[in-house]
C-alpha positions in Angstrom: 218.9 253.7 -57.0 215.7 256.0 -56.3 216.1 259.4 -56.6 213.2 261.3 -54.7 212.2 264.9 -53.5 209.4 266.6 -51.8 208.6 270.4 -51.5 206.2 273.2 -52.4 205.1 274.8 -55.8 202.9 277.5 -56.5 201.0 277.7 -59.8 198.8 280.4 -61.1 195.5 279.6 -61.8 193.9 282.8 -63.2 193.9 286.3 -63.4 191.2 288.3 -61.2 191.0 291.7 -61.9 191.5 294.7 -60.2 190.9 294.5 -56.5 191.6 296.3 -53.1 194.9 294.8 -51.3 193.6 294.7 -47.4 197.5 294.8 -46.9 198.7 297.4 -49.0 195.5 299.4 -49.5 196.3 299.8 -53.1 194.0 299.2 -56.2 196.0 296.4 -58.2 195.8 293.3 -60.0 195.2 290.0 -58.3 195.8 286.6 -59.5 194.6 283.2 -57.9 197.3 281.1 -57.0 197.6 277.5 -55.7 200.2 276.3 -53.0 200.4 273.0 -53.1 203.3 269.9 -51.4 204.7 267.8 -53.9 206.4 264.6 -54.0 208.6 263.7 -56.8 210.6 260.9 -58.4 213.5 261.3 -60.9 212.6 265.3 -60.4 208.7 264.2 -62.0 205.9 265.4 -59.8 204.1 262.3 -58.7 201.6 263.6 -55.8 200.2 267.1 -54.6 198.9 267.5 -51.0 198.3 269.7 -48.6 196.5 272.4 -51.9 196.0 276.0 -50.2 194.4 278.5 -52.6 195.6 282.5 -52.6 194.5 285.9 -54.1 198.0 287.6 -54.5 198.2 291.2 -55.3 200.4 292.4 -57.5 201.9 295.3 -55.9 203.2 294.0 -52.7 202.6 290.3 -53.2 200.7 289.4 -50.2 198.2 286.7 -50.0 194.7 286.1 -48.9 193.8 282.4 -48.4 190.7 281.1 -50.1 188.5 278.1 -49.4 188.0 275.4 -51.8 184.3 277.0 -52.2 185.5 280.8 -52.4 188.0 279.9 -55.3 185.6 277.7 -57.6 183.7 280.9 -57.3 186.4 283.4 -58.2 187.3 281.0 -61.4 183.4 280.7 -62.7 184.0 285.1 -62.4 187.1 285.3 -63.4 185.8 284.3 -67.0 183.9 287.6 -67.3 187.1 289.6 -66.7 188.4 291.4 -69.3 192.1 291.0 -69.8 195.0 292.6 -67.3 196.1 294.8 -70.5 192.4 296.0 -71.6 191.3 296.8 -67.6 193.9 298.8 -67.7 193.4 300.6 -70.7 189.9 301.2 -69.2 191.3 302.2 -65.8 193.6 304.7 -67.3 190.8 306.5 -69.6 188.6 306.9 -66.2 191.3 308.4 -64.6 191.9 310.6 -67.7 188.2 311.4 -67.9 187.9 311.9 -64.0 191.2 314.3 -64.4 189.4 316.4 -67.0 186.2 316.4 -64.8 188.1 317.8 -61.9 190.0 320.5 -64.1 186.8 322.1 -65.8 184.7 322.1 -62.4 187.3 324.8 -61.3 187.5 326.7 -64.3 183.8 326.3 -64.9 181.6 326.0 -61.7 178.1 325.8 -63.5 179.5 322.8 -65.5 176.9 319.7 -64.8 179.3 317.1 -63.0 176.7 314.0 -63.7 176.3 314.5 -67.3 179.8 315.4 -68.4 180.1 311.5 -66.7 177.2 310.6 -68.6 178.7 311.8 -72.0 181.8 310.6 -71.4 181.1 306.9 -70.2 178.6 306.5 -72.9 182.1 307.2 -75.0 183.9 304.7 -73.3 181.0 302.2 -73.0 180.8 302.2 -77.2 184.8 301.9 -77.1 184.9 298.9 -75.2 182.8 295.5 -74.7 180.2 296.7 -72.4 180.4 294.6 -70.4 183.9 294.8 -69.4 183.8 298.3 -69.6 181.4 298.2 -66.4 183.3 295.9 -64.3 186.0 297.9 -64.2 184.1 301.1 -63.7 182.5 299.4 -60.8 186.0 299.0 -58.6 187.2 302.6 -60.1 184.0 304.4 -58.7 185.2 302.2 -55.4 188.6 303.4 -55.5 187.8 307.3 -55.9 185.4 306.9 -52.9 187.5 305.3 -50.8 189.2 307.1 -47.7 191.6 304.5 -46.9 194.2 304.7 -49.5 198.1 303.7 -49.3 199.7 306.5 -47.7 
């Protein structure tokens, strides 16, 4: 007697870093996922088929589909990344730093906006790899322009 079974499995592939959820509008954590059919005998996985690659947010969980080419891509930046814990770390000392910003400008309205954010990031840049340092700068600048928040 053969025992067999088919279904579907996701796997994560990597983390991604902070991005903007088109569904949720929130600034969050994405990973790359794959979706794949399997086939399996005596409950071993035997085949995959059908592989569909997804960015999933963290926060609400949705899931933007990703060509073969547009995830090969992701994984060669992925490795640049710093980790979820340390972008976080990063994130929450711009938002501390941004806080204080906003709290002296309306106690002190001849303080110099750019190079308190000079001083400060120069901090923060020696503090931290610079390199990840500035990718994660890059999406917080995005997300305290941005308009189109979650409501």
């Amino acid at each position: 007697m053969i025992i067999f079974g088919w279904g579907k499995g996701a796997k994560k592939l990597a983390d991604i870093g902070f991005n903007k959820c088109p569904n949720c509008k929130n600034y969050s954590w994405f990973y790359l996922c794959e979706l794949s059919s399997k086939v399996k005998v005596y409950f071993v996985p035997v085949a995959k088929f059908n592989k569909k690659y997804y960015m999933v947010c963290s926060v609400c969980s949705a899931g933007l589909e990703l060509t073969s080419k547009e995830k090969d891509e992701i994984l060669r930046e992925s490795v640049e990344f710093p980790s979820q814990e340390l972008s976080i770390e990063i994130w929450n000392k711009l938002d501390d730093m941004f806080s204080k910003l906003s709290e002296a400008m309306e106690t002190d309205k001849s303080l110099d906006a750019e190079e308190f954010i000079e001083r400060a990031t120069s901090e923060l840049r020696e503090q931290y790899d610079e390199k990840y340092f500035d990718v994660v700068a890059q999406t917080y600048l995005q997300y305290i322009n941005d308009d189109d928040l979650p409501k």
